[in-house]
N, C-alpha and C positions, 0 to 999 in steps of 0.2 A: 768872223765869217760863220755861215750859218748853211747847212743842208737839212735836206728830210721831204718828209711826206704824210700823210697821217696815219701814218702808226710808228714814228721815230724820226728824228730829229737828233744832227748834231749840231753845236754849239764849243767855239772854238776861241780859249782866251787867251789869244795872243800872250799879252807881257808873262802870264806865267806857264806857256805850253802844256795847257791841261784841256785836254777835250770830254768834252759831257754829251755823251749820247743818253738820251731821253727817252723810252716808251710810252708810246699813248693809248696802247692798249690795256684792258681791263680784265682781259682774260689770257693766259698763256696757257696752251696747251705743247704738245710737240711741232704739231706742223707750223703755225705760226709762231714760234719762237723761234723755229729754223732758217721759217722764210724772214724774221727779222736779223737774227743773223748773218741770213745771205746779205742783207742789207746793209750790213754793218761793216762786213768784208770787204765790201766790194767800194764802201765812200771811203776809208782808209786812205786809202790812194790821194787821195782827197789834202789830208792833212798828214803830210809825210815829215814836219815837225816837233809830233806832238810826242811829250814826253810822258803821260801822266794820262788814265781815264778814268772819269765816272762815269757811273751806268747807275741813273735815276728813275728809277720802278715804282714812284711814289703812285704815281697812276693805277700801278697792276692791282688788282684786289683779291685775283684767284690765279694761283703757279700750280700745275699738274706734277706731279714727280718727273716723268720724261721731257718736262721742261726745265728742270732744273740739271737734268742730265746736260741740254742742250747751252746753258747756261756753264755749267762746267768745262764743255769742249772751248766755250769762247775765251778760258782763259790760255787758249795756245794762241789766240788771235791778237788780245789785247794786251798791251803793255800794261806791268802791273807799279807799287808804291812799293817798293821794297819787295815782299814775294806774297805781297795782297793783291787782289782785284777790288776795287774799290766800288761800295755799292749806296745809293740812298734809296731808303724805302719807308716807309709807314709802320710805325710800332704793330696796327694789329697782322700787315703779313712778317713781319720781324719775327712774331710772337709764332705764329700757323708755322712755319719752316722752322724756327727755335725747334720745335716738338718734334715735327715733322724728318729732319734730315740736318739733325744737331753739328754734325760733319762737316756740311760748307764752313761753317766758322771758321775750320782752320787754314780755309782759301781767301776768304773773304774778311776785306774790314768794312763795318757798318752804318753807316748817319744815316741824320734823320733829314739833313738838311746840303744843299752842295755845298754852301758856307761853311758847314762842320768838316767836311771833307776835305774840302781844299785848304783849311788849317791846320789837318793832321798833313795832306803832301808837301807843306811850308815846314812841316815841323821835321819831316822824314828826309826832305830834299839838304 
């Protein structure tokens, strides 16, 4: 099962109760990271089985600092892999937030790929 609209998108794997909500946005700032947020909130309801999320940013190319604040509150939202939030994204914004706000690391586990991700929640589960 599949929701969204364009600028997000969830995607829901059944046999292993992991849901991947997607950005198709290219820029996060505050206001739109919150109104995708709202967004995020509000399809949950949605998928009241899911055990497990990725959140794949491979799209995003520019995070503002107060988007990544808004990125932090949604770990009260989302179910996390042990006491990670699970995220895939592109080495070179991996690389910009590495420098940038070294700190999420120790919220967040990382891939590059949802394949990698959902190997580490087989491996965690």
């Amino acid at each position: 099962m599949s929701t969204g609209n364009e600028r997000f998108s969830h995607t829901f794997i059944d046999d292993q109760n992991i849901l991947v909500g997607a950005l198709k946005e290219s820029n996060l700032d505050k206001d739109n990271s919150q109104e995708i947020l709202d967004l995020v909130q509000d399809d949950l309801s949605n998928y009241p089985n899911y055990e497990h999320y990725i959140l794949d940013v491979r799209q995003v190319k520019k995070v503002s600092n107060p988007a990544l604040g808004v990125l932090l509150k949604a770990m009260n939202i989302i179910k996390h892999t042990g006491s990670y939030m699970i995220l895939v994204m592109t080495e070179d914004l991996l690389q910009k937030i590495m420098i940038e706000q070294p700190i999420m690391f120790d919220y967040f586990a990382v891939f590059h790929s949802v394949d990698e991700a959902m190997e580490y929640i087989k491996a965690k589960s």
